[in-house]
N, C-alpha and C positions, 0 to 999 in steps of 0.2 A: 211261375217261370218268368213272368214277364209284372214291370213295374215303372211308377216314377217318381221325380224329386224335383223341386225348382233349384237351378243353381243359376245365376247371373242373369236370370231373365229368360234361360233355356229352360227347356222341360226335358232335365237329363232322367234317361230311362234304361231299365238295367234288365238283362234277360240272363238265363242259369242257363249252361246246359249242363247236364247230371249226368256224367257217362262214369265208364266202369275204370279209365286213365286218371280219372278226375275230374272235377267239377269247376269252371268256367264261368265266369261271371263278365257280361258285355257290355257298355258303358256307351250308350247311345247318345253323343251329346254332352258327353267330356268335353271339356278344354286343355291342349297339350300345355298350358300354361299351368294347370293345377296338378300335374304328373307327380312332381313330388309329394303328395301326401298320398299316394298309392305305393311307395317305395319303402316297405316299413325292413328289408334284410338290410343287414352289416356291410354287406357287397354287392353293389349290384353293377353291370356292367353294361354297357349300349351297346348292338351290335349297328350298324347304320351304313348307309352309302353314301357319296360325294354328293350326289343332288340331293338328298334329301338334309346335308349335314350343311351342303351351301343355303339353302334356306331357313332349315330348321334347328342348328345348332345350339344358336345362340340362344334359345328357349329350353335346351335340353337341363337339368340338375348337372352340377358340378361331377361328376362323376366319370370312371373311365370309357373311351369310346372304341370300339373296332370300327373300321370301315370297311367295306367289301364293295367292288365295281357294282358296275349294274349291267345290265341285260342280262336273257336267258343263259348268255355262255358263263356267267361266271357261279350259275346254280349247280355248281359241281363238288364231287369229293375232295378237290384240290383246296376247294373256298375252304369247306366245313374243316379241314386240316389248318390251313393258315390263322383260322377260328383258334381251335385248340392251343397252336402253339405261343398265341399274344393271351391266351388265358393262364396256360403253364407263367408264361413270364408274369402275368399280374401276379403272380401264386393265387389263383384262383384255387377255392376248396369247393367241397361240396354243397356247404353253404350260400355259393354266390349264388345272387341271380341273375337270369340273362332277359333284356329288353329287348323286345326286336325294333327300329322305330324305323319306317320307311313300307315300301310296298309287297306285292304278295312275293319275289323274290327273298325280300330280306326275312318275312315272316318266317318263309319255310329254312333257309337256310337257321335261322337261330331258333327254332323249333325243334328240329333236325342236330344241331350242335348239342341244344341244352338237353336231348334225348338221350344220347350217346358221352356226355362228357363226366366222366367218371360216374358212369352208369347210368345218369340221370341228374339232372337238378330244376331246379324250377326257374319258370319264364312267363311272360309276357309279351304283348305284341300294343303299338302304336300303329295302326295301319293308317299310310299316310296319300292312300290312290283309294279312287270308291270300288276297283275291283277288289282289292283286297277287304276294303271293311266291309263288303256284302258277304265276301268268299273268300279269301283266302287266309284267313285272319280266324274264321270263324269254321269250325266242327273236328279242332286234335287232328288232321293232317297233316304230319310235315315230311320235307324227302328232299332227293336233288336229282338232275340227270345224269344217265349214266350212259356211254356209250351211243350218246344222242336220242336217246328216248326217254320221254319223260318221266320225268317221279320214279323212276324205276328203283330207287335206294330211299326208303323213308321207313317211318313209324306211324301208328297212331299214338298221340299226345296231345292232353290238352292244353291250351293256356291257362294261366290262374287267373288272369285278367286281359280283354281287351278294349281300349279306348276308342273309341271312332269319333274325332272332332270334324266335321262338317266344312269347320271356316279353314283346315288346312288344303281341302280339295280347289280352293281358289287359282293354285299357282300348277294346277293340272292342264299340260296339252288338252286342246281339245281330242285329240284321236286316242289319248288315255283314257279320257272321260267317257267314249261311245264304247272302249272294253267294257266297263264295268256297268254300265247300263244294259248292256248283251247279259250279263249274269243276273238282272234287275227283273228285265224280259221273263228270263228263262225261270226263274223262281215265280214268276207270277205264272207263268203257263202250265208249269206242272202242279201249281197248288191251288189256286184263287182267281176263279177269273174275275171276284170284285176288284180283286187288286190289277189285275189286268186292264179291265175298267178306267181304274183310276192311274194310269198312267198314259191310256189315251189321252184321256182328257187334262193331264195335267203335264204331257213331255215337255211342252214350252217350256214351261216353268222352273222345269225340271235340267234343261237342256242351262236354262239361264241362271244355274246354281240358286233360286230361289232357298235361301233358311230352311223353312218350314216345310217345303212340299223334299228337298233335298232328306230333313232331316225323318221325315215320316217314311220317305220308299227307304232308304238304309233300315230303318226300324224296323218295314214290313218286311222286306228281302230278310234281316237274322232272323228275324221272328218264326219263320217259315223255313228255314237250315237248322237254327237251333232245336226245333220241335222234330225234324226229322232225325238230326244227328244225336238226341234224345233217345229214339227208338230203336236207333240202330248204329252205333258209334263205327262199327269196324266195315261196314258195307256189307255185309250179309243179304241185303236184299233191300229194304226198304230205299236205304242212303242210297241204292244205285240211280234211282229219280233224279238225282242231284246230276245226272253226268248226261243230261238230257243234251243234245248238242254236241257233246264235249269228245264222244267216241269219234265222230267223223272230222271233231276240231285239230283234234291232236295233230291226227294227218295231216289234216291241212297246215299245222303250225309247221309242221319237221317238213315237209314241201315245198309248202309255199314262203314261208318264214314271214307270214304275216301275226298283227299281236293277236292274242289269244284271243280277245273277246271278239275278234273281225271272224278267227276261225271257229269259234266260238256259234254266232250268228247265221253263219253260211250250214254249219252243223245242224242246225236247228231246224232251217230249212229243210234239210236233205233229209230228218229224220219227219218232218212236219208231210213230205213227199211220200214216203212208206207209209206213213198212216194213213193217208189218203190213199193207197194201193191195197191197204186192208180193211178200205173200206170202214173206220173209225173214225175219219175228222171230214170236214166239211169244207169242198172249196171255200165258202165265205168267211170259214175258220182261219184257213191257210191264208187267204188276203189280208184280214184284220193282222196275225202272226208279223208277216213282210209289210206291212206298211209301219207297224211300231215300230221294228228296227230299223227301217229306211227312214221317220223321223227322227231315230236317234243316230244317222248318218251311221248305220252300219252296212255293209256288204250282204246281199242277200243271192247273188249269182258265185259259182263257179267258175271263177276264170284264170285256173292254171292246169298241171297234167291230170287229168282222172285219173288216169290208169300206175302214175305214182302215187298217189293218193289210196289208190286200194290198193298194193304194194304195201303201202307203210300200212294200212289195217290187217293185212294178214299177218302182220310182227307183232301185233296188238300184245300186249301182256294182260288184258282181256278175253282176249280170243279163247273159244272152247272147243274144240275139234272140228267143222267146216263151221263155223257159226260164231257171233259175236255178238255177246247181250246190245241190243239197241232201247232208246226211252223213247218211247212210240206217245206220241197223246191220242185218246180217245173221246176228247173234246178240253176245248181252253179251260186250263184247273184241272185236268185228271190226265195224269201220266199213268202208263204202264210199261211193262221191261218185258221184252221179246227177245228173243232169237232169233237173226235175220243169217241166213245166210251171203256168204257175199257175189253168190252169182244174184240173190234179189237183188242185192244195194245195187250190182251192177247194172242189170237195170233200166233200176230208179234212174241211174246218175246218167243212161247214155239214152234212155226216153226209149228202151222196147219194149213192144209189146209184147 
């Protein structure tokens, strides 16, 4: 599943995921400069945004480009149509293929197009934010929002290929880069706590785009989705691990309208809090948890409406009759999925006894 190769002095390294959409091949350590010799179709097409096409353009193959805005408003059914109709004008056939290059926005939307576009055609993704090349790039999810809540219109689909270059996370805000170190975290908590380990000990490093320490947590973060999204492509059970966080994130994202990986982190907490209510994780557990993400300058408090926040969890497209699967950890590196009801979470969240 996992391997490697020396190209320019990296040790680019390549992981399989084998699902039942298709098989997925992950390029740890690519350079978006060598893109062309993965582009072996007659058509292939870029789907990309403004920022990532102001920086990264000029590096892309001569080939044709879409643009699509950015932010979460424009992860909509309107995009993936305006999608379609500059493919119709390419005469785009079934043969073409579609690039995604830019971040987990762009991923999903050209995931989600190339799903749906004359019933399907094949894609790729250049994730160009480290949230996306840990997550969102990586395990055949793709969708858009709908009606303000998220993912709610998607497939599962996999890439044929995806690149993660390292040196293009350079020209990343810092408050993009604590997103996706929040999904860094969270992969290390529910799987490995050597690798949790080793991000204590190496955030600085980490924090300071180091090469080598950058390029090895990207490696271990897929390493660790693709083995899961292996076992379980469509979420049936196993993959629900993956959304450690992410339940009580969402809410907070459609609330508070902070970026994901900030509601992401604070999620993590709240669920980190219920495990400790059932008596499974260990104060000194929950402190090591919030002090890694408060090195990686993430949010670990609460501080907008609770009671919208569990609002928007009772619209969960999760939710199962008074209850909504939660990723409880049972100690750092072992996740399990419960059924919390939300008079618990509530709670949790207002400190009753």
């Amino acid at each position: 599943m996992a391997g490697g190769q020396q190209r320019k002095g990296l040790t680019l390294k390549k992981i399989e995921i084998q699902g039942d959409t298709g098989n997925s091949q992950i390029f740890v350590g690519e350079r978006l400069e060598n893109l062309a010799s993965y582009l072996h179709q007659n058509q292939v097409v870029i789907i990309t945004d403004d920022h990532v096409a102001r920086f990264y353009q000029k590096d892309f193959p001569k080939i044709p480009v879409i643009r699509i805005g950015t932010g979460e408003g424009v992860k909509t059914l309107d995009t993936v149509e305006r999608v379609y109709q500059q493919l119709i004008e390419l005469e785009a056939d079934r043969s073409v293929f579609l690039l995604g290059i830019g971040g987990g926005i762009v991923c999903d939307v050209t995931g989600f197009a190339a799903s749906t576009y004359l019933r399907g055609v094949r894609f790729g993704y250049v994730p160009t934010t480290l949230l996306a090349q840990v997550d969102a790039s990586v395990g055949g999810k793709t969708g858009v929002n709908f009606m303000g809540y998220k993912n709610m219109v998607g497939v599962f689909n996999q890439p044929e290929f995806v690149i993660c270059d390292p040196a293009v996370l350079k020209t990343l805000p810092r408050r993009e880069l604590a997103s996706g170190f929040a999904e860094i975290v969270k992969h290390a908590a529910i799987a490995d706590e050597s690798y949790f380990t080793y991000l204590e000990k190496n955030a600085a490093n980490a924090l300071a785009l180091d090469p080598d320490v950058l390029q090895q947590i990207i490696y271990d973060s897929v390493v660790i989705k693709a083995d899961i999204v292996s076992r379980d492509e469509t979420e049936k059970g196993e993959r629900r691990k993956l959304n450690f966080g992410h339940t009580f994130g969402h809410a907070m994202e459609k609330t508070a309208g902070i970026f994901h990986g900030e509601a992401v982190s604070i999620g993590m907490m709240v669920a980190t809090l219920l495990s400790v209510s059932k008596n499974m994780l260990t104060e000194n557990e929950v402190g090591r948890i919030k002090s890694l993400l408060s090195v990686f300058n993430l949010p670990v408090e609460i501080e907008t409406d609770k009671a919208g926040i569990l609002d928007a969890l009772a619209r969960d497209k999760k939710r199962e009759g008074d209850g909504i699967y939660f990723v409880l950890l049972s100690g750092i590196g072992h996740a399990v999925v419960e059924k919390i009801t939300l008079a618990e979470l509530e709670k949790v969240l207002y400190g009753i006894p």
